[in-house]
Each structure stands twice: as C-alpha cells, then as structure tokens.
N, C-alpha and C positions, 0 to 999 in steps of 0.2 A: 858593710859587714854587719852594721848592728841590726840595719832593717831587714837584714837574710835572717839574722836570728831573732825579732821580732816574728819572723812571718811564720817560721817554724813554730816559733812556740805556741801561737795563735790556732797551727794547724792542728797541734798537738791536743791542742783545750777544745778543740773542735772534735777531735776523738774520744777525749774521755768525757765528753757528752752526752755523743753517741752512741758510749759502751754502758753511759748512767740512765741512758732514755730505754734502750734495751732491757736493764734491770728491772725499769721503773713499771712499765707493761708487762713483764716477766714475772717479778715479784713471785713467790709463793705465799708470802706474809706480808703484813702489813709493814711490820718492822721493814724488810727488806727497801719497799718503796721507798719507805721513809728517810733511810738509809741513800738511798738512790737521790731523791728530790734532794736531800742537801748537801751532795756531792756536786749535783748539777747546777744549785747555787754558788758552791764554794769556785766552781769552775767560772761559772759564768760573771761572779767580779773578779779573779785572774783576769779575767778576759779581757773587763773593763779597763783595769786597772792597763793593762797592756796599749789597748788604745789608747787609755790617755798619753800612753810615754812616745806611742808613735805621732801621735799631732798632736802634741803637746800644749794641750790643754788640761788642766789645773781641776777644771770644773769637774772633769769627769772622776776624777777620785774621788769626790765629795759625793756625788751622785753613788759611786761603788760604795763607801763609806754607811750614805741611807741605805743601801738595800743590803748592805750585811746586817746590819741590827733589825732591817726587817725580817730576813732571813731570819738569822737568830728566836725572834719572836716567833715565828709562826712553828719553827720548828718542834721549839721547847710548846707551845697549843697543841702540837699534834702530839707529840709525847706526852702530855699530860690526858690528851684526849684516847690515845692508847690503853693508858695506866686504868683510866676510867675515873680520873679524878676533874675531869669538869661535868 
C-alpha cells in the first residue's frame, strides 16, 4: 500500500514538472520563468526526497538537502539579476 502511494505521488511530481517546463518555454516574462524554474526545483527535491523513502537511503536527503540551498541561491541571483542589482 505505501509503495502504491509512493508511486502515485512520484507520478504526480512528474506532472507538475511538466506543467513547469511548459511554463518555463512559455513564459511571457522573465518573472514567469523564474517562477516556473523554482517550482521545478521545489518539485524535483520532493522527488528526491521521495526516493530516498522508497530505498531507503539516508544519503539521498542530504543530497536533496544541498540542492535546496543551491536552489535557494541561484534563485534569490536571478531575482536580484531581474531587479538589476548585480
């Protein structure tokens, strides 16, 4: 039962990817993208984070863990590269 809802949910993060990769090409604004790319982050450690609970290994949270704060960073670069303050 858990691994039915694992896979669902997996399926799920696998659609709003692809409904943020559509944006992403789509965009009318920059904002928009931007918007889009760190949806498609925020999904894609879900993702991870999901994996690790299916094979249950440890490591992969750690790993999700580094690329949210990378996320994070690159994001708040791009917003700031927006603003026009770099």
């Amino acid at each position: 039962m858990a691994e039915t809802i694992l896979h669902i949910s997996l399926l799920i993060s696998l659609l709003g990817i692809l409904i943020a990769t559509v944006r992403l090409f789509k965009g009318p604004k920059t904002c928009d993208r931007a918007v889009a790319l760190d949806t498609m982050t925020l999904i894609s450690i879900s993702s991870i984070v999901l994996i690790a609970l299916f094979a249950g290994r440890v490591i992969y949270i750690d790993a999700a863990m580094v690329y949210a704060i990378l996320s994070f960073l690159g994001i708040v670069a791009l917003a700031r590269h927006i603003e026009g303050g770099i």
